[in-house]
N, C-alpha and C positions, 0 to 999 in steps of 0.2 A: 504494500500500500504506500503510494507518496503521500508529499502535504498539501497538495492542493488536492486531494480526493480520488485522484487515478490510482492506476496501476499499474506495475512496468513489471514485465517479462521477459527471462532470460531463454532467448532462442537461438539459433542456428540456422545456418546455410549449407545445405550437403548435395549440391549437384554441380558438376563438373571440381570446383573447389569446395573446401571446409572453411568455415570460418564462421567467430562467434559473434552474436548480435546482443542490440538491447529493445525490444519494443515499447514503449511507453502508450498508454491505453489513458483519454481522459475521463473524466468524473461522470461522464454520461457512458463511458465503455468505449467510444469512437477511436481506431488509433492516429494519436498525436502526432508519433514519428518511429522509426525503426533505423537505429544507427550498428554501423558493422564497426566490431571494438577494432581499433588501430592495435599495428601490430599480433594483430590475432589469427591471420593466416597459417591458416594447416592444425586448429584451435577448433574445438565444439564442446556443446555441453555445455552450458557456466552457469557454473553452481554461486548462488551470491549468499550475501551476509548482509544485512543492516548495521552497522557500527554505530550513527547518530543518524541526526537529522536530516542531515547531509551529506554523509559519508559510506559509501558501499564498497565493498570488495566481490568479486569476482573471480573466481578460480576456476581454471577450463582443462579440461581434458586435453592434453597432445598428441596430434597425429606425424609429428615431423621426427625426424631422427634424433632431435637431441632427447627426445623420453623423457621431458622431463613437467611437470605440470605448470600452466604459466599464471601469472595472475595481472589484472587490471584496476585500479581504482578509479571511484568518480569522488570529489566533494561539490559538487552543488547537485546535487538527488537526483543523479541520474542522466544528467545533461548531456553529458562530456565524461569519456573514458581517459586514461593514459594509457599507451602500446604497452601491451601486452609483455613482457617479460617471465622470463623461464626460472620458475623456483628451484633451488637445492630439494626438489623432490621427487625422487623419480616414478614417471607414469609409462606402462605399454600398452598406450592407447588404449585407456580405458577408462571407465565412467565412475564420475566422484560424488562425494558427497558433501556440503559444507553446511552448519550452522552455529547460529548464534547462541551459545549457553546464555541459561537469566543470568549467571554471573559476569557475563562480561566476554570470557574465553571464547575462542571460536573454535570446533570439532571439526574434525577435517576423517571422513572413512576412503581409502585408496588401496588399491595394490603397490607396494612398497618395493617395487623394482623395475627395469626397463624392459621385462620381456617377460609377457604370458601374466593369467593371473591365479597361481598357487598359493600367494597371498594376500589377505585382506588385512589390512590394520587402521588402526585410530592414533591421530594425533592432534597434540592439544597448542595452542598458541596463545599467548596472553598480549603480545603486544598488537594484533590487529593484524596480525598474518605476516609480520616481518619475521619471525624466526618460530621456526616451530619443535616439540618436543621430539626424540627420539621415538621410531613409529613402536607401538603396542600390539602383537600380533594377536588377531582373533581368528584367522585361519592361517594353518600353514600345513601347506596339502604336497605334493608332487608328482610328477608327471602327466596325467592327463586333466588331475583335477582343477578346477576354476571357480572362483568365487567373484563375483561380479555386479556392479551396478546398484552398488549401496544406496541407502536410502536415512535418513538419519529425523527425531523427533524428540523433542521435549517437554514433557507433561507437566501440568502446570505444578504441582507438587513436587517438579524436579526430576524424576525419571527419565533418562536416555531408553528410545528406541532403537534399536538397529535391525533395518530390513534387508535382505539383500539375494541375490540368486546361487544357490549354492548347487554345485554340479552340474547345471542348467539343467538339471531335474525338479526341481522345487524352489520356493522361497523359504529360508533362514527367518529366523526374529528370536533378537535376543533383548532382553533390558536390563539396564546397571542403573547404580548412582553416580554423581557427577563425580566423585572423589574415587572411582574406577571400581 
């Protein structure tokens, strides 16, 4: 939800290239506008966060060789992104998760290395996604196995959800407290 009443969604572009977008929708539902995030080429998915009132972060899935997941910021609510940059965290091209704890932290669920996804893990960041915790493994599978395409929620009494596709047989769901 913004503050003048709309609502903006975090989309993508997947024919011929990849690349990640932002749609902003006004207070009647009408869309406003739809901007392609700078430096987000080869980039989909974006997963966002609320920080303030004015401040979002954006974290996108990578499809390019460097494997590694990139992130975006706006501070005027959405307006205006900054390119796209490649975090110290590695992704093989696979689909994330990000949210905003009531505490403040932001949750990040991913596959925790540059090829296949054997692994799923959680990490936590306190400063607004500039640097984040050493990843937490909640799956660690091998060889064929794949865990994929997390899903993340927090109940208002504080509870973490984690949903996600495990084996690409079923969906997973697990819940913790925020203190892991």
């Amino acid at each position: 939800a913004l503050a003048d009443g709309g609502l903006a969604l975090p989309v993508y572009h997947e024919f011929i290239a990849k690349r990640g977008e932002w749609l902003r929708l006004g207070a009647d539902g009408l869309p406003v506008d739809k901007r392609r995030l700078p430096g987000a080429a080869r980039s989909l998915q974006p997963a966002p966060a609320v920080l303030d009132g004015q401040r979002a972060l954006l974290l996108l899935r990578d499809t390019s060789p460097l494997h590694r997941i990139r992130a975006s910021a706006s501070d005027d609510g959405g307006r205006s992104w900054t390119p796209a940059r490649a975090l110290d965290l590695p992704n093989p091209d696979a689909g994330i998760a990000l949210l905003r704890l009531h505490d403040g932290r932001l949750l990040l669920a991913y596959n925790p290395q540059e090829s296949n996804r054997t692994r799923l893990a959680l990490a936590l960041s306190g400063d607004d996604g500039e640097t984040w915790s050493p990843p937490r493994l909640v799956e660690d599978g091998e060889g064929e196995d794949e865990f994929s395409y997390p899903s993340l929620l927090q109940q208002a009494n504080g509870t973490i959800h984690l949903a996600y596709t495990w084996q690409r047989r079923q969906i997973k769901h697990m819940s913790f407290a925020p203190d892991w």
